[in-house]
N, C-alpha and C positions, 0 to 999 in steps of 0.2 A: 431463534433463527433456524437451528433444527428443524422444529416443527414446521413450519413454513415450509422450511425446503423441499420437505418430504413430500410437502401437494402440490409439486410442482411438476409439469409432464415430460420429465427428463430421466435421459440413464446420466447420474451424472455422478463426480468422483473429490472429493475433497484434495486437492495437493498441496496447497498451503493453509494450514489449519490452528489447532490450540496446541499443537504440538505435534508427535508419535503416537504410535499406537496405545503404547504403553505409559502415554504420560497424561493423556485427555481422557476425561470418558465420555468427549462426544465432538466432530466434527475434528477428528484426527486427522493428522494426513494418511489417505488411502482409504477414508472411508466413503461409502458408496452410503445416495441417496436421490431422491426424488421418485414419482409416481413409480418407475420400472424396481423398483423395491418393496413394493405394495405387494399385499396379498391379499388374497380372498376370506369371505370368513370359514371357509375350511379351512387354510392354510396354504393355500396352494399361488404359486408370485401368478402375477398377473400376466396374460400372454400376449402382451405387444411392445410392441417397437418404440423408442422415444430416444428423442438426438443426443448425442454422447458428448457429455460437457463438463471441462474441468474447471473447478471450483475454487477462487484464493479468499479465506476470510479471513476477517479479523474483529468479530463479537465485541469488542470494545476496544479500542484504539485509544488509548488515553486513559488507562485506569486510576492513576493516580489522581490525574486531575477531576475524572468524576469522582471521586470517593473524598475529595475535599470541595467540592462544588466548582471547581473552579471551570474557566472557558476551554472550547474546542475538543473536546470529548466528543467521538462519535464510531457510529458502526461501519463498518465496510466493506463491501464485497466487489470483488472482480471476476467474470466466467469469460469463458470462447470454449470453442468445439475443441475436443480432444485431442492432445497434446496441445492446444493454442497457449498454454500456461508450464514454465519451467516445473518439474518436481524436483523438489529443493530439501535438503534438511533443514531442523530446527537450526541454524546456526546465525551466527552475526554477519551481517555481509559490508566492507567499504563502500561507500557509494558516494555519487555526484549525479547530480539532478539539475539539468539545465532548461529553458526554454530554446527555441528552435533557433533563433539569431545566434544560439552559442553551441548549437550540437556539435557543431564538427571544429569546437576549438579548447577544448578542457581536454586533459587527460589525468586519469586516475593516480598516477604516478608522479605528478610532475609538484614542487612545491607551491604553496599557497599565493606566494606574491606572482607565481607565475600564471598561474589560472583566473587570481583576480585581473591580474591586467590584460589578457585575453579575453575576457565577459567583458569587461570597460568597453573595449576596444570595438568588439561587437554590438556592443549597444550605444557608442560612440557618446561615451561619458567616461569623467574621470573615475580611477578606483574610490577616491573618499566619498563621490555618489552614491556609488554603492550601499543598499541597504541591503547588510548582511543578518540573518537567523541561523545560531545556533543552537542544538538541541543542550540543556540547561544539565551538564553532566560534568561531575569532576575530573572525569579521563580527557575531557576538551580544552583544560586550562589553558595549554599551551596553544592548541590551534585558535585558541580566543586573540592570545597576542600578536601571535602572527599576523592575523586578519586588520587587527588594530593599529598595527604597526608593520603593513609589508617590507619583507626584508631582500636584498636581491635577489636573485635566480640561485645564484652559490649557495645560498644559504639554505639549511638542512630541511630536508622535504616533509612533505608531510601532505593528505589526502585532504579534501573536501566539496560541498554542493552547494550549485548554485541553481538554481532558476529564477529567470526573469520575471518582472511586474509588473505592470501599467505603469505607464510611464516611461520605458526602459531602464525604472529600479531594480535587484536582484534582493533576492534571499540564497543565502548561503547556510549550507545546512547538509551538517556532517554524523556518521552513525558508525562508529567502529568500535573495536576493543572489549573492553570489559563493562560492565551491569548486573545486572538485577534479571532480567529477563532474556530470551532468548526468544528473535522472533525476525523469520525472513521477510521484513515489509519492501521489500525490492522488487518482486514478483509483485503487489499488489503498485506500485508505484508505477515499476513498467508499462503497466494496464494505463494507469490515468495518464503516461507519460504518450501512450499510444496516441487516445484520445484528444490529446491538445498537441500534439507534433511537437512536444519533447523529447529531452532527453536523459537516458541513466545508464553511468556507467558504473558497475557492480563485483565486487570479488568475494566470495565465501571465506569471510574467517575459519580456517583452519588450526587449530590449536594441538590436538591430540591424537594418537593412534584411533581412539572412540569416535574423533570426527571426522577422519579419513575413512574409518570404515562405511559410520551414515552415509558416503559420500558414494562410497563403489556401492551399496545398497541399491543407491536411489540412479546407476549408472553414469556418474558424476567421475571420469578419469584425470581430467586436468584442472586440479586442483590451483595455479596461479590463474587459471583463465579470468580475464577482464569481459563480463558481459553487458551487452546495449540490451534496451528495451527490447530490439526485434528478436534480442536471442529469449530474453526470461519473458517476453511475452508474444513470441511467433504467430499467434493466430490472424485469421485474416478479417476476423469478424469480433470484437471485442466490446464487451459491456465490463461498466465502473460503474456503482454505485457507492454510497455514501448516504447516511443518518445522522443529523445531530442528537446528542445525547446531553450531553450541554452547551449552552449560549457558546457561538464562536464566531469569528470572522466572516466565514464564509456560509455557517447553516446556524440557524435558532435548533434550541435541544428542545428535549420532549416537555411539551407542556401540556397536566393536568388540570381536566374539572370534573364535574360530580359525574357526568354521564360517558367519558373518555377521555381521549387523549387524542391530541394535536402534534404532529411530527414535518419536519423540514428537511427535505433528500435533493442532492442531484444525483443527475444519473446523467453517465456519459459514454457515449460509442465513441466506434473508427472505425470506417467505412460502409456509411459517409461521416462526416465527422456529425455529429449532433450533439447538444447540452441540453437538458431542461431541467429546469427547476419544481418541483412537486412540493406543494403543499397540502397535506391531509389531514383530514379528521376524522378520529374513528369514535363511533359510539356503542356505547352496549344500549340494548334495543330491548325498552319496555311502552308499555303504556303511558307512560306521563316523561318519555324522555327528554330533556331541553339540551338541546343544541346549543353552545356559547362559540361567539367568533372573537 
């Protein structure tokens, strides 16, 4: 992904990346790329002008699951012009992810029985309709029961995400607390959330003196702040993409033969809204190379 980016004819800047400076050795957050970092073979950067664009990736999205074969492993990137993209620390962020029939009826704070029956309501089905997804973590036990068993409004709160489905089904699907990794996919979300006239509402886990401080680093002073998409992804002009890496849902992963490889993306804007679906085939290029579809 590097590579690529590098030949691409932009000044453009990494802000959500594999990490900090000091934790990635490559597409850090804050690192600078594309053609206007080119130099000449004396050394000297190249002397023109290229649009200034900041950059959310995520190199593998689903690590675990490629590394045992399993579905929905894929690559990801989000860009818009400069500042269009929150700079964010490496941290864990609460979020709720809705489709547009529920943007303006979930709140971050509020508990579980009360959010689901707000989506229901919205999409003018009962809450047991609801098809809810949560991400497969032991810090979730409890927000599983909840869900399973909505409990009144009195009853002790607790965050989570929804977005709609064909059909007016929902996925519910929740990202806080403690793990294994650290990684702000909220910024990257925002992007897709632009793009299909969703919605996410987002808060930076804060834990420590160390994460307060990444936070004034990165100009980040109100640390409870709840953000929507238009905040962690403002730009006016926004591109999503998206790679499978392994078989999933929504994209086929990379499929090898003898003379290349075969790959499945979408790619999504806002404004105007646009989707499409790419199907590629790349080959390495000799005299007897055969093509397979």
């Amino acid at each position: 992904m590097r590579r690529e980016l590098d030949g691409v004819p932009i000044d453009g800047t990494i802000v959500i990346g594999e990490g900090e400076r000091d934790e990635a050795p490559m597409l850090y957050i804050g690192e600078k790329l594309g053609l206007a970092q080119a130099r000449t073979p004396g050394g000297r950067q190249i002397n023109a002008r290229f649009p200034e664009i900041d950059i959310a990736v995520d190199p593998l999205e689903g690590t675990n699951l490629c590394a045992v074969g399993a579905p929905n492993a894929m690559t990801v990137l989000a860009a818009a012009p400069r500042g269009g993209l929150l700079h964010a620390p490496d941290l864990y962020m609460e979020k709720i992810v809705v489709g547009p029939k529920s943007k303006n009826a979930i709140d971050l704070d509020a508990p579980v029985a009360d959010n689901l029956a707000a989506i229901a309501k919205c999409l003018d089905r009962r809450i047991e309709d609801l098809v809810v997804v949560v991400l497969e973590r032991e810090r979730h036990e409890d927000l599983i029961r909840q869900i399973r068993r909505p409990a009144p409004a009195s009853s002790s709160s607790a965050t989570a995400t929804c977005r709609p489905h064909r059909g007016g089904r929902g996925r519910y699907r929740r990202a806080r607390g403690h793990g294994d990794r650290r990684r702000p996919e909220g910024v990257l979300t925002a992007a897709a959330m632009r793009c299909l006239n969703g919605e996410i509402l987002a808060r930076l886990v804060v834990r420590t003196p160390e994460d307060e401080a990444r936070c004034a680093k990165m100009g980040i002073k109100d640390l409870k702040r709840v953000y929507r998409s238009a905040d962690l992804a403002p730009g006016h002009s926004i591109i999503f993409a998206a790679t499978g890496v392994t078989n999933g849902a929504l994209l086929k992963g990379v499929r090898f033969f003898g003379e290349g490889v075969r790959t499945h993306s979408i790619i999504m804007q806002a404004n105007p809204y646009q989707i499409r679906f790419v199907d590629s085939i790349r080959v390495h290029y000799s005299e007897t190379v055969r093509v397979q579809f």
